[in-house]
Structure formats: C-alpha cells, structure tokens
N, C-alpha and C positions, 0 to 999 in steps of 0.2 A: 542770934537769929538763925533758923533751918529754914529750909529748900521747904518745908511744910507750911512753915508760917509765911512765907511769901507768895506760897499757893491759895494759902484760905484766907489771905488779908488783901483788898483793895486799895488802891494809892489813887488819894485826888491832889492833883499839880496842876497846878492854877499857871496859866502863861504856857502851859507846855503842850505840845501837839505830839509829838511820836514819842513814845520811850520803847527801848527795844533791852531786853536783861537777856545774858547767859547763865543758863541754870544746869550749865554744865555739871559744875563742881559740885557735890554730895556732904562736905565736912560743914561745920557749926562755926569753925573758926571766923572769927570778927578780920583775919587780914584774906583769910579765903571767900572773902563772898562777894558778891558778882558785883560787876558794872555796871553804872546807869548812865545811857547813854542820852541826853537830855539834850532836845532840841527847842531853841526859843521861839517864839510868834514870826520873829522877825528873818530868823534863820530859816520856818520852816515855810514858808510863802516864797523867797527865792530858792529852797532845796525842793519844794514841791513837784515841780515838773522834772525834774532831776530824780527821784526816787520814782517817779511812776515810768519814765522811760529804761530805769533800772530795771525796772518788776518786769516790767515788758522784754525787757533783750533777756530777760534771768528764766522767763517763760519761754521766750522764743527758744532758745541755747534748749533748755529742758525738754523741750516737744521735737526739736530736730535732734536731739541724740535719742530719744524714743522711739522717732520714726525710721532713725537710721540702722539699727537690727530688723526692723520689719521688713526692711527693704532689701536688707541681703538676705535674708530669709524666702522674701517670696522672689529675689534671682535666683535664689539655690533649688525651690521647686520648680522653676521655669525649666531652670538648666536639667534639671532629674526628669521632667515631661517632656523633653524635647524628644531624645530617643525614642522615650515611649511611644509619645504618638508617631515616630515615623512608622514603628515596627505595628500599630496598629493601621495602618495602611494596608499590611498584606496579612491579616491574621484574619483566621477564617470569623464568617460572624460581622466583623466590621470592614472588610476590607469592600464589601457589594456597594458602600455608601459613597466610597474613591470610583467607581467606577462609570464612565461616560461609553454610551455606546451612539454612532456616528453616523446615518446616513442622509443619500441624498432624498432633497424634497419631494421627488417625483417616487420615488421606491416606499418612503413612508406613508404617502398619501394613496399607494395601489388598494385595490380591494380585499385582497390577500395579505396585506400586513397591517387590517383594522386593529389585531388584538397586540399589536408590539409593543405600542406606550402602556396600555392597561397592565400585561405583563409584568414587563421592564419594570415600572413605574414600583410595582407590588412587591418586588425582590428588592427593592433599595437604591436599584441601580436606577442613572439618568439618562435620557434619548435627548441629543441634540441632530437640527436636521442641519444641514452644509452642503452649500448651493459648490463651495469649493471640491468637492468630491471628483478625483480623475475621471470617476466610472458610475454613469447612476446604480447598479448594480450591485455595488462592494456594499459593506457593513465592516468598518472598523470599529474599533477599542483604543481610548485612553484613561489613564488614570491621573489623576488630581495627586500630585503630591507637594508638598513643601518644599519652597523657593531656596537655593543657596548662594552664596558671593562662588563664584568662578573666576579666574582670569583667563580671557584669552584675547592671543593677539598684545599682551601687556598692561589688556583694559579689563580693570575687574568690575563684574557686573554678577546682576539676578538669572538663575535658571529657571527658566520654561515651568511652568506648575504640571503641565500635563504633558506627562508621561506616554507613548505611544506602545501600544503592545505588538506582539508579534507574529498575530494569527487576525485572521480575517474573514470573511466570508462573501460566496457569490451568488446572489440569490436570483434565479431566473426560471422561467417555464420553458418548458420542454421544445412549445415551438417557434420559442426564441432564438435556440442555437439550434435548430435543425438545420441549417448552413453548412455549421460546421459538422456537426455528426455525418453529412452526407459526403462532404469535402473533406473528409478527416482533417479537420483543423482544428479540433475540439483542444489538442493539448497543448499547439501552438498560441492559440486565443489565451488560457491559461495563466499560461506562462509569459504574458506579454502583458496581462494584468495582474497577475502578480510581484511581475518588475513596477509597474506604474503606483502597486499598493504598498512595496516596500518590507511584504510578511508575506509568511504565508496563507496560500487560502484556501479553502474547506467549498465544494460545489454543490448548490442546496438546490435541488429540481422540486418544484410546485407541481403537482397535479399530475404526473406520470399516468394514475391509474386512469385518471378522467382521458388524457388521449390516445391513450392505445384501446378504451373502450368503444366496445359495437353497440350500436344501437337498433340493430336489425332494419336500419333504412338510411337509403345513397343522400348524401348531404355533399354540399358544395366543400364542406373542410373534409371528410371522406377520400374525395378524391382528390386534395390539396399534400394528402400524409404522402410521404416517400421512404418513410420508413419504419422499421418493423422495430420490436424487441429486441430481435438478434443483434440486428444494426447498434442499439443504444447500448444492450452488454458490454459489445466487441470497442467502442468508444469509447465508455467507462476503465474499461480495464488497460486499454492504452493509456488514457488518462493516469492512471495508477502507476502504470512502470514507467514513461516517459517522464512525466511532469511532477511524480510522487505525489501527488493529488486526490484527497479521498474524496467520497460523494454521499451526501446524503439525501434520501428522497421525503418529502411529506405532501401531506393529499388533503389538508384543512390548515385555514388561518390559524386556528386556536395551537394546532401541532406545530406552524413555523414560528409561533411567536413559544412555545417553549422551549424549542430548538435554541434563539436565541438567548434565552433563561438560563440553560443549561453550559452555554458556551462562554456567558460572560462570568459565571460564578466559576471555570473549570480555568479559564484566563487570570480572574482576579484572585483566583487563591494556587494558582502553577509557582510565583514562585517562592513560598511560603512551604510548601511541598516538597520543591527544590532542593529548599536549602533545610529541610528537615531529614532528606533521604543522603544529603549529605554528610550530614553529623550522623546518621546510621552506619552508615557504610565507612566511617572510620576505626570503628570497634569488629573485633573480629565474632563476636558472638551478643547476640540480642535478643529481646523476647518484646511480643505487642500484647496489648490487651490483657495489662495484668490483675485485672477485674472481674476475669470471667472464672466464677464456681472457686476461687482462693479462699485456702485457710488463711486466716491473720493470726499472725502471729504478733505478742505484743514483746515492748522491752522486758518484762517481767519474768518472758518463758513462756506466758498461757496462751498456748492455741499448737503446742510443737506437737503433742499428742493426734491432732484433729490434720496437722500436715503431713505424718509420717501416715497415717493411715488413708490419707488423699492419692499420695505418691504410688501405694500399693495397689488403689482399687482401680487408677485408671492405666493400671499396664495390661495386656492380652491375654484373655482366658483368665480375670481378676474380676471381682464383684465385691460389694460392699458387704457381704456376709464373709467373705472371703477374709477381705482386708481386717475387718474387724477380729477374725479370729487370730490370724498371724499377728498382726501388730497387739495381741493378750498374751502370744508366747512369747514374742521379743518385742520388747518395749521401744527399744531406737534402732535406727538402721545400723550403728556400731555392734549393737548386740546380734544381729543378723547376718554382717559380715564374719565375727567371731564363730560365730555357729559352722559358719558354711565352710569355716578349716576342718574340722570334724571329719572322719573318714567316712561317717555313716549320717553327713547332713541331708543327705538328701531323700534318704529314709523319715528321717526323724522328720524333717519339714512335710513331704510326701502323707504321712501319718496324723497332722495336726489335724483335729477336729474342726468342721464346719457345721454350725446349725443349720438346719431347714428353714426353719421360722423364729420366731421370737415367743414360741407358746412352751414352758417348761416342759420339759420328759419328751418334747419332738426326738425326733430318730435325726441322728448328724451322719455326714457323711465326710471322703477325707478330700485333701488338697489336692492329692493325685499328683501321680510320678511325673506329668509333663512337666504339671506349673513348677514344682519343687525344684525339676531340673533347669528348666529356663532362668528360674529366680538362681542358680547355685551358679551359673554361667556369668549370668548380668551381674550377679556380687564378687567372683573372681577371676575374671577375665582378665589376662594384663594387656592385650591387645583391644584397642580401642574399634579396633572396625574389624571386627568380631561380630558376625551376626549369631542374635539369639535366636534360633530357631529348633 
C-alpha cells in the first residue's frame, strides 16, 4: 500500500464515526504505514462534545496568536505616530488646525469685527468667545496639543490640552483711550494689561483715519476731540520705549480681521521657526534655497560640465557666452587653477576667444585683462579675505 492508493481509494466502516490517518510518512513499507485511529458509535456520542470544545479552544488558541502580532504591530505604529503628530502640531501647513483664537463676547459681536469668524474660520484656525476674559479688549491665542501623565505635588495626572501662547493683542478705537493719550497713561494702561494677559501685546487702533478726519462742518464730536495727531505720534512712541509696545493701525473690518489672519498663523508657526533657526545657527556655514536656477548634478557625473560653467557665469563682469568659452579652454576648475601658475595666465586667459552670437563666421571678441585678472586672484589667493577687485 502507498500514500497514492490511499488517496484514490475510499473506505466505508460501518459503526464508525471519525477516522483521522497521518500521511505523514512517504515509504511503501507494510510496518511504515499509518494509523487508524477508530472511534466506535458508542465512544463517539460521549467523545462528541469533547472534540467539538476541542476544535473550538484549537480555533480560539489559533485566532489569539493571529491576533496577537497584529496587535503589536499596530502598538508599534501607534508608538511611531505619536511623535509625529506632535511635531505636526507646529509644522507650517498643519499647525493653523491646533490653533484657537480667544475673545471676549462683547469684542466679537462689535461692528468692526463682523469679518473675524468668516476669516479665522477660512485659514483653519478656530474662534471661541469667553465671557472669562480679564479685558473685553484682549485677543489671545491657544493651542490644542496632546494630553501627558505629569506629576506634581506627588500626584500624577493629565496636562491641559491647550497650550497658551505668548502674544496677544489690544484692539480698541481711538476714542476709547483718548483718556489716556491726554493723561499720558497710555503706556501705564498697557502695561497693566499686559500683566492681567500674561504675554505680550501688540496695540491695534480701529479707524484712526475716520477721527482725525474734517468734514468741513462743527459736529457735537468736533468739538468733543482734544487731541491732535501730534498728540497720538508723541503717545505711540512713548508706548514703544516705555512699555516695548508696537502699534498697529487699520481703518476696515475686513483689514482688522486679517490682521488677525496674519498674527495667528505668524504665532502658530513662531516656534517651528525657532527651532529651525536653531539648528541653523549651529553650523558655521549654510546655504537657503537650494532650488533656485541649480545645476544637478547626478551620482554618475552628468550635470559637472553644466555646474562648472554655472559657477563662471554668475561671477562679475561674467555672462553666459563668457562662461561658455572658458569652461571650452578648461574643462574643470583644477585645470583652471593649474593654468593660473603659468607666468603668462593671465594673458593666455585675457586672449580666450568670446563669441558675439551663435551665428558661424560672427566676429569674437576677447575675455579682457580685467576679468582674466580678477579670475587669476580668486584662483590663487592664499588669503581668504582678500578682496577681488
């Protein structure tokens, strides 16, 4: 008997309920050939519920170690997301979606800040109003970040989701503080809600041009004014030295509500900024915008031809008919500096032919003694701060 013939022959067994064979073993041999494990009617009616609670924990066991790599699998991307998204909290682009901007009920509902939600709303960022505001006047900034375990005091707990920033804003009309402008208290006021806001803050004047305009007739607010332009310069600028306080002026709802546009995207991506001009400022030599008008150059070499002749065209009193002719007498800048030992480089280079055009038999002209000598300086200079001139 083979492992063949027991695949292409059916067995009918009469009285018998399960037969289970291993067909492990591959050899012909009459002492190697499988077991029949034979169960009677009588056996198999009390084993019955016994094999199917089997199959069942044999399945269960199967499906929980299946489940169990999936499961450290998706802790392992949890754990790899996590950073991620914190760092997309300040990355420009996503960071406007973290941010909350803050005022009170009475300041959002004035006439002058119709267009703030509509704004706001359209850059990503979210307005909540807050009756809790020290100052109906302020405009804060928070950001939405991700909870952590803390301890303090010995009690570990969740941190604050939202994050408070460090800049703020005051936003009021002109003859709101004219009080203070007249009582120079302008930088004291300030400074007294800046303590109450906790940051600093930015002073946003509405309508400046609307009240110091004439209207070529006496009005009850007319002669209510006591003060002039000169008056509000000389305030301002105390403002500035005293309180370090900037000011900015707008003269339409649609201007103050991008004002705020501008301030919360300039807040939500400061410190992403930060910590970018930080890792700058570690290296002693850098370059930005390696993008603009670059040869590429590939692993293979091709593109070194199209850089050596980039380098030439944008140096002074250099042009692309220029470049193109020298980088035909010297093919790399080594061959260049080799040349420039020569006692007579500077002739020789001086002498290189330049085209006029690109039309055969034009009239050439030469490189001229300046460029030749400029270029023999900047290739053998041993002093580095060494002007070419």
């Amino acid at each position: 008997m083979s492992k063949n013939y027991l695949q292409n022959n059916t067995f009918h067994i009469d009285d018998m309920s399960a037969v289970s064979i291993d067909l492990s073993c591959d050899s012909d041999d009459l002492d190697d050939l499988p077991e029949l494990n034979l169960v009677t009617k009588s056996q198999s009616q009390s084993g019955s519920s016994q094999s199917t609670t089997s199959i069942s924990q044999n399945l269960g066991t199967s499906d929980k170690e299946t489940k169990q790599p999936r499961k450290g699998v998706k802790r392992k991307a949890s754990d790899n997301q996590s950073p991620k998204q914190a760092q997309k909290i300040y990355k420009p682009g996503e960071c406007m979606k973290h941010m909350i901007l803050e005022m009170h009920p009475n300041l959002l509902e004035a006439w002058y800040c119709a267009d703030v939600s509509r704004e706001i709303t359209a850059s990503g960022a979210k307005v909540r109003s807050s009756t809790a505001m020290c100052d109906v006047r302020l405009v804060l900034w928070s950001r939405v970040v991700e909870s952590k375990l803390a301890s303090k005091e010995g009690v570990v707990g969740l941190t604050t989701t939202k994050e408070p920033c460090n800049h703020g804003l005051y936003v009021t009309r002109l003859e709101d503080i004219e009080e203070h402008i007249v009582g120079k208290t302008l930088s004291q006021h300030m400074l007294s809600a800046a303590g109450l806001a906790g940051c600093k803050l930015t002073l946003v004047l509405f309508a400046v041009k609307d009240f110091f305009k004439n209207t070529g007739r006496k009005t009850n607010n007319s002669k209510k004014k006591t003060i002039e332009p000169i008056h509000l310069e000389m305030a301002l600028t105390d403002l500035l030295v005293t309180a370090i306080c900037d000011t900015i002026t707008v003269n339409s709802p649609n201007e103050l509500a991008l004002t705020f546009v501008q301030f919360t995207k300039a807040i939500a991506e400061a410190p992403y900024k930060k910590a970018k001009r930080a890792y700058d400022e570690q290296v002693d030599f850098y370059m930005r915008g390696d993008n603009k008008k670059c040869a590429a150059v590939s692993k293979q070499g091709d593109g070194v031809e199209a850089l050596w002749q980039q380098m030439v065209a944008v140096l002074p009193m250099s042009s692309l008919e220029t470049a193109r002719a020298i980088c035909k007498q010297y093919k790399t800048p080594r061959a260049l500096y080799e040349a420039q030992k020569q006692a007579s480089s500077v002739n020789t280079l001086a002498d290189v032919c330049v085209p006029r055009s690109a039309v055969p038999g034009s009239k050439a002209r030469r490189v001229g003694s300046e460029f030749a000598r400029k270029l023999h300086i900047l290739f053998t200079a041993d002093d580095g701060n060494m002007l070419v001139e």
